[in-house]
N, C-alpha and C positions, 0 to 999 in steps of 0.2 A: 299634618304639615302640608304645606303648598307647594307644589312643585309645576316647573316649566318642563312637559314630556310632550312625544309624538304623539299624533293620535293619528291612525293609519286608516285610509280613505283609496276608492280608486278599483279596479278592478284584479282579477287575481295576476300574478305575478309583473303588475303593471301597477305597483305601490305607489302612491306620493303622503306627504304628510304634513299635518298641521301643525304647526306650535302653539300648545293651550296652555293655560292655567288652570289646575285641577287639585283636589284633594289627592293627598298620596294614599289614599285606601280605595280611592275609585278605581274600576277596570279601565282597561286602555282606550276602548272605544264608548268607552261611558259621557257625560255630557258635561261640559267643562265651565267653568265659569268665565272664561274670557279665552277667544281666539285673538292670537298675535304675529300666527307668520304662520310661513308655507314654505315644505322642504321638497325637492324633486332630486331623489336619489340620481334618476337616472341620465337628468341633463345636467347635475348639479343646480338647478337654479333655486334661491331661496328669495325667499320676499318676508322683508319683517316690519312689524312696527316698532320700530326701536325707541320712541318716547315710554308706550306702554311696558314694553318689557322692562326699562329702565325703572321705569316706576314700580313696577313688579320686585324688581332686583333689590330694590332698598325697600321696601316692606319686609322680604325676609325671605321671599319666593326661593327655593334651591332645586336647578335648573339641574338635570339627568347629563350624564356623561356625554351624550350624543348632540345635547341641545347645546352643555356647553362647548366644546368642539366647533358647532354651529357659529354659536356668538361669537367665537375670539378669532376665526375668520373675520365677523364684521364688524371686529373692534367694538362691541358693544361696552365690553367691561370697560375700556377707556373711559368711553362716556359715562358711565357708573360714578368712577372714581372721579372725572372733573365735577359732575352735578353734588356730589359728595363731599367737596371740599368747597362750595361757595359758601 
């Protein structure tokens, strides 16, 4: 299965994290088949590409507890369900 998870980058206790698209049996810091956003626990700041993940979304991708949280801060799933009903 495909899933939208962290993959954690950055030095020790100064984490930030990327949003990839990965096999669900790959490790965490394993190599991912598409980068699509950036999380910074510590400022909150995220940066997504929200076309890609949308595409992602409707393929079948299923996005971890953490990332979804993520998205519904940035209204991604809206975008989902409009691109989803043209």
């Amino acid at each position: 299965m495909i899933k939208l998870r962290l993959k954690r980058f950055g030095k020790k206790r100064e984490a930030s994290y990327r949003i990839v698209v990965i096999n669900s049996r790959s490790r965490r810091d394993g190599r991912p088949l598409e980068e699509l956003g950036f999380y910074n626990p510590r400022t909150d700041e995220t940066r997504l590409d929200v076309p890609g993940i949308v595409r992602r979304l409707q393929q079948g991708a299923q996005p971890t507890d953490t990332v979804r949280r993520i998205l519904e801060k940035a209204n991604v799933f809206e975008q989902v369900s409009a691109s989803a009903n043209q």
